[in-house]
Structure formats: structure tokens, C-alpha cells
C-alpha positions as CSV (number, residue, x, y, z in Angstrom):
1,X,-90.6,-181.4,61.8
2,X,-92.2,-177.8,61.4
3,X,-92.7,-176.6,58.3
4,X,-93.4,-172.6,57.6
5,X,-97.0,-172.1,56.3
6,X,-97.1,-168.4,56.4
7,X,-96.0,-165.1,57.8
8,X,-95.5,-166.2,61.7
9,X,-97.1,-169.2,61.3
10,X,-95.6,-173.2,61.2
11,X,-97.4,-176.8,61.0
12,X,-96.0,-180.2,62.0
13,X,-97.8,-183.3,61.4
14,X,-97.8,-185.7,64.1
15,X,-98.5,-189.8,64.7
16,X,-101.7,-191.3,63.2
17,X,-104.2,-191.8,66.3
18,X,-106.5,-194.2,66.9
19,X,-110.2,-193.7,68.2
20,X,-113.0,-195.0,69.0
21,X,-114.5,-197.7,66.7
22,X,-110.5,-198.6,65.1
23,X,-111.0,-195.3,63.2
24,X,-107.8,-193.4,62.3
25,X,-107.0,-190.2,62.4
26,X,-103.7,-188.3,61.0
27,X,-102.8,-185.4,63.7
28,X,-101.2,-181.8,63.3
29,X,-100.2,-179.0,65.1
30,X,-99.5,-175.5,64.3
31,X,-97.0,-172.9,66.2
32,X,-97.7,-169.2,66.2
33,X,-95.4,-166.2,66.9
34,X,-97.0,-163.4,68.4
35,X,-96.1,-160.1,67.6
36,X,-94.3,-160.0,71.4
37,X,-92.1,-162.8,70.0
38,X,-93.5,-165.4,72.4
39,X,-95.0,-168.6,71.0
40,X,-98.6,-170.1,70.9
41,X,-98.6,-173.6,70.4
42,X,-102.5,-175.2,69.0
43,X,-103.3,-178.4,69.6
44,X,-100.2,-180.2,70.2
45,X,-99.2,-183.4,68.8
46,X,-96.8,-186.1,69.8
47,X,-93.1,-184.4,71.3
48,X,-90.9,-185.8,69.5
49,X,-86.8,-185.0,69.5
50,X,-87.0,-183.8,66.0
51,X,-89.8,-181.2,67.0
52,X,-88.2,-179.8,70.7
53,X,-85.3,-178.5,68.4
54,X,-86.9,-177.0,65.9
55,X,-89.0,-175.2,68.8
56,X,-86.0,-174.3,70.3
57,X,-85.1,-172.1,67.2
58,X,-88.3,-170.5,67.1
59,X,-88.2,-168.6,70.1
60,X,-90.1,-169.2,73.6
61,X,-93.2,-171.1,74.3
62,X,-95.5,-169.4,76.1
63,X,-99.0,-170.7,75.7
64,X,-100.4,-173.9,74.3
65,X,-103.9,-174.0,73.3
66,X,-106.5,-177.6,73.7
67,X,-108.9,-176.5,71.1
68,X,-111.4,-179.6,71.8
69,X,-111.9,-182.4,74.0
70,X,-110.8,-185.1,71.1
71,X,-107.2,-182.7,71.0
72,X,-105.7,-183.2,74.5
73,X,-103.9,-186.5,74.0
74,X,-100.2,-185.1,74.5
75,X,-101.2,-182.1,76.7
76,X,-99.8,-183.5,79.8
77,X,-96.4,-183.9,78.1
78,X,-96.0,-180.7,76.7
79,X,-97.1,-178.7,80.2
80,X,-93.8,-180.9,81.4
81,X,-92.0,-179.8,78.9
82,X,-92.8,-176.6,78.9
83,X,-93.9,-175.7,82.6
84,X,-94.0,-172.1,82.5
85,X,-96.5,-172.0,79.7
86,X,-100.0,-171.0,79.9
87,X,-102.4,-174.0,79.0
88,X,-105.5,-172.6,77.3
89,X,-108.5,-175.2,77.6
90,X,-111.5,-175.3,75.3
91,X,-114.9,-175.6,77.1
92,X,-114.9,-179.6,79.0
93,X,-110.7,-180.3,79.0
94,X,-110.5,-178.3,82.4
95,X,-112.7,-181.1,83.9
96,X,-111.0,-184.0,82.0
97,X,-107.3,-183.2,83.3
98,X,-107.5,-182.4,86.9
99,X,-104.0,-183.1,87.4
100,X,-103.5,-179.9,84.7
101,X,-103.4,-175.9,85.9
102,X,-104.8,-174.5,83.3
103,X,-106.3,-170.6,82.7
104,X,-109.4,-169.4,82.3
105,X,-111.8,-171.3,79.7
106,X,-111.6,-170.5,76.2
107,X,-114.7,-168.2,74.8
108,X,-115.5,-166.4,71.9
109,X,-113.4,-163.2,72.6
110,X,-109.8,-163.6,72.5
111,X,-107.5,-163.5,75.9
112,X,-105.6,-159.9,75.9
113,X,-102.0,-162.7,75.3
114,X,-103.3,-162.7,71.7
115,X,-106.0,-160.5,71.1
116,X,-104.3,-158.5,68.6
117,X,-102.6,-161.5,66.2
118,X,-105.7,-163.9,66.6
119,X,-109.3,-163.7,67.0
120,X,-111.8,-167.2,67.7
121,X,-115.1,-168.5,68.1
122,X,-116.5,-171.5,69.8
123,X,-118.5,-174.2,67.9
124,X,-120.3,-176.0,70.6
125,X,-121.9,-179.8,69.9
126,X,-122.7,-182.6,71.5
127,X,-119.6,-184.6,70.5
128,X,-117.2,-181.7,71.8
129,X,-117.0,-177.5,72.1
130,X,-114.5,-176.7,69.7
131,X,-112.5,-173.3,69.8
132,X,-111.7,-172.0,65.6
133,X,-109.1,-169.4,65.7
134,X,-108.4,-166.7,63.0
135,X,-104.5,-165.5,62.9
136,X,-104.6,-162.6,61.2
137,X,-100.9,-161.9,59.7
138,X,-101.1,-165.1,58.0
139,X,-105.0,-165.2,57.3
140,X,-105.3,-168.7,58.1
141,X,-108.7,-170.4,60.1
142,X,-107.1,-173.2,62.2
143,X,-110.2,-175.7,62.8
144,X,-109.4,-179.5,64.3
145,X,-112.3,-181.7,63.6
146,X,-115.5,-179.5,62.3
147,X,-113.6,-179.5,59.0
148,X,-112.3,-182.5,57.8
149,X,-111.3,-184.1,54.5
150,X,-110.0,-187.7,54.1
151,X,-108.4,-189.2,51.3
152,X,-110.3,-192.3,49.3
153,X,-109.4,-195.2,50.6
154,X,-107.7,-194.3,54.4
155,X,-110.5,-195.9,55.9
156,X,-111.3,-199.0,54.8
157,X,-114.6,-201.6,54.3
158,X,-117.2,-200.6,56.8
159,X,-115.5,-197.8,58.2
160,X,-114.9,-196.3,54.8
161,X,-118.7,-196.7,53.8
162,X,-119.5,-194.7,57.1
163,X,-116.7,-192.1,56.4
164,X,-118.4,-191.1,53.0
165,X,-121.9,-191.0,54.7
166,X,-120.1,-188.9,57.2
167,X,-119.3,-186.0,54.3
168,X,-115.3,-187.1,55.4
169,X,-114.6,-188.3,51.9
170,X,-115.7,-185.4,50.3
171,X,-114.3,-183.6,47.0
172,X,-114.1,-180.2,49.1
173,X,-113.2,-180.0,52.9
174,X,-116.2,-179.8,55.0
175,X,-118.0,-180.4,58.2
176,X,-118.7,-183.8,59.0
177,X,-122.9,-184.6,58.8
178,X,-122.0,-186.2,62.5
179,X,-120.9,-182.4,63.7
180,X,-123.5,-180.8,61.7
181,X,-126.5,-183.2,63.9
182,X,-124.6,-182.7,66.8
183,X,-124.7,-178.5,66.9
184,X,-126.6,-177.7,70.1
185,X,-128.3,-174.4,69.3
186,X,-128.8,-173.1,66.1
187,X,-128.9,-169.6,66.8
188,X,-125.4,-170.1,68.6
189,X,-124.3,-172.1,65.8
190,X,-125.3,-169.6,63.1
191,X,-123.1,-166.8,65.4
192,X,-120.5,-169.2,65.2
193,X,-120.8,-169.0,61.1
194,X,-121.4,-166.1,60.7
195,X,-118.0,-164.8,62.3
196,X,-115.8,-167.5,60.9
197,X,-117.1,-166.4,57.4
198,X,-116.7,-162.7,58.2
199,X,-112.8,-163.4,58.6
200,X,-111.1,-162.3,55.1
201,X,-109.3,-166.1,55.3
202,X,-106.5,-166.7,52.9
203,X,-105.7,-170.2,54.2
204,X,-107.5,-172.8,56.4
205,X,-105.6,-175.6,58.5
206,X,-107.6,-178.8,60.0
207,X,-106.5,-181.3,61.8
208,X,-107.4,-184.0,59.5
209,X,-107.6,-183.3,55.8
210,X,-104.3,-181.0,53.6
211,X,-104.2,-177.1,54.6
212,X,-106.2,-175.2,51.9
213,X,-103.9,-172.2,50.2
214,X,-106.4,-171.3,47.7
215,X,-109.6,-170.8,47.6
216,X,-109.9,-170.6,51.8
217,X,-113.5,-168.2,51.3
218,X,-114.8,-171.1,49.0
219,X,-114.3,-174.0,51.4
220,X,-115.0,-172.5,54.6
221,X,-118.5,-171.6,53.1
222,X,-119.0,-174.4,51.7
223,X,-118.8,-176.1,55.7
224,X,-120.8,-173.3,57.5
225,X,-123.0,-171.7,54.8
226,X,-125.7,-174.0,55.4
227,X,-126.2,-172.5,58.8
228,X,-127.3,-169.2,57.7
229,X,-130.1,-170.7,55.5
């Protein structure tokens, strides 16, 4: 079910997932209306009945977005679903879905479709090159996994002793210590940081953790400030 989260901008959680190691993940996508009306669709989660007609009252879907390499789970359904959207890969899906027409590779300058409602960067690690986008009529960072915040208690015995060793448990959304070993280059990182904490954010949506309303500035420094020390 989508749920408005700001001007233009709706979020529908999806299935809990699986991954490696019998850790689980909640899921969540968000659904953008450009100001030409057409639709951008970021990282898509299970299609569910429910979810194709609240779509179909939003308007047309004309792009979907992969944002990272652990995000493409459902692709293949929505680009038959939808076969006249634009698929929008970040850095590594291309070569993991050659079944998949997708355009060119997401970078750090926004495609002309969206240049004006969105802008985005690319965090690139060894675990996965993840695209962060900024939609500017809503102010909201949309990040999938270099943000996270889990609930006490979701993951369980050994699993939960790793997740707060991991920084996933903790009081404030942040970047997991995993992502934070796995940056490639710190100087490309730090360019990263430096543009996601130039964006005047209002909100910030993850994947896996509850959408910030307040206090967006506070949290997202709190993940990337580091890098500029």
C-alpha cells in the first residue's frame, strides 16, 4: 500500500527478505512524481495487487531506479509489468541481469529525465556502489542500505550480537561499521559526504530502519560526518 510521505513523494513497505547468513531485512520502496507528471519508481519491492492499483491512480510509470546491487530482487517483475519504463541501474546490476535492457549507468550527475526534481551521488564500497538520491520538493535523501537502523531484538542471538557491532542497532540511524570498512577510496567517499550533507534535507528514507521527519541534518551527519575528519 503507498502511503504519501511528502509533496510528490509516496513509500510502500514490502515483504521481509532474507540474505545471506539467515539475516533479515524489512524492504521499502518509494514512488516519485516528476514535475512532467510521469513516475520514478526507487528500488522496487515485491508487486503485489494492492500496490499495481494504487500505482494506477498515481499517474504513469516511467522509470524505475536499482539503487544497489543488494536492491534488484523484483526488478525483473516490474520491467514486465511495466515494459515501457526506463530501468536505471546502479554501478554492477547491468552485469548481474543480462536478460534486463537497461540505460546508461547511474553516476553522480543526475539523467536530464529528472535532473530538475532530484539530484544523487554514488557511494561506492566493496559490498555494493550505492546511488543516494536527493528529491528536492519534498527534501527527502532516499538511501537503501548505507543507512540503517534496526529495532532491538529483530535479530536474534548471534545475529543480534553482530547487528550491534555492526552500528545496526543504534539509538540514531547510521552507516553500518561493515559499509564504513568497506568504502573504497576515501577521497571519493569524502565527495560522496560532502554533497549528501550540502543537500538542505528535511527527511531521509532507508530501506531498513523508520523514515526520519525531524531532525534529517542531525542524522545524516551523524552517518557521513566522520568522513570529513
Amino acid at each position: 500500500m503507498l502511503t504519501a510521505f511528502g509533496p510528490q513523494i509516496w513509500l510502500s513497505d514490502g515483504p521481509v527478505v532474507t540474505a545471506a547468513l539467515g539475516f533479515r531485512y524489512p524492504t521499502r520502496m518509494a514512488v516519485i512524481r516528476l514535475g512532467s507528471g510521469d513516475l520514478v519508481v526507487w528500488s522496487p519491492v515485491a508487486l503485489t495487487d494492492t500496490l499495481r492499483a494504487d500505482l494506477a491512480g498515481l499517474g504513469r510509470i516511467a522509470h524505475v531506479i536499482a539503487p544497489n546491487s543488494l536492491h534488484d530482487t523484483f526488478l525483473g517483475d516490474w520491467a514486465v509489468a511495466w515494459p515501457a519504463a526506463t530501468l536505471h541501474p546502479a554501478p554492477g546490476i547491468a552485469r548481474a541481469h543480462p536478460d534486463l535492457a537497461f540505460a546508461e549507468t547511474l553516476c553522480d550527475t543526475a539523467p536530464p529525465v529528472w535532473a530538475r526534481d532530484m539530484d544523487q551521488v554514488v557511494l561506492r564500497s566493496a559490498i555494493t556502489d550505492e546511488v543516494v538520491f536527493f528529491h528536492r520538493p519534498s527534501g527527502t535523501v532516499l538511501l537503501t542500505d548505507f543507512i540503517q537502523q534496526f529495532p532491538a531484538g529483530w535479530h536474534r542471538g548471534w545475529r543480534g550480537l553482530i547487528a550491534r557491532l555492526d552500528l545496526m542497532t543504534e539509538v540514531r540511524p547510521t552507516m553500518p561499521r561493515k559499509f564504513r570498512l568497506a568504502l573504497r577510496d576515501r577521497a571519493t567517499a569524502r565527495y560522496a559526504a560532502d554533497k549528501i550533507l550540502s543537500w538542505p534535507a528535511q527527511r531521509v528514507v532507508m530501506a531498513h530502519g523508520t523514515p526520519v521527519t525531524k531532525g534529517a541534518d542531525m542524522v545524516l551527519e551523524q552517518a557521513f560526518g566522520w568522513l570529513r575528519d
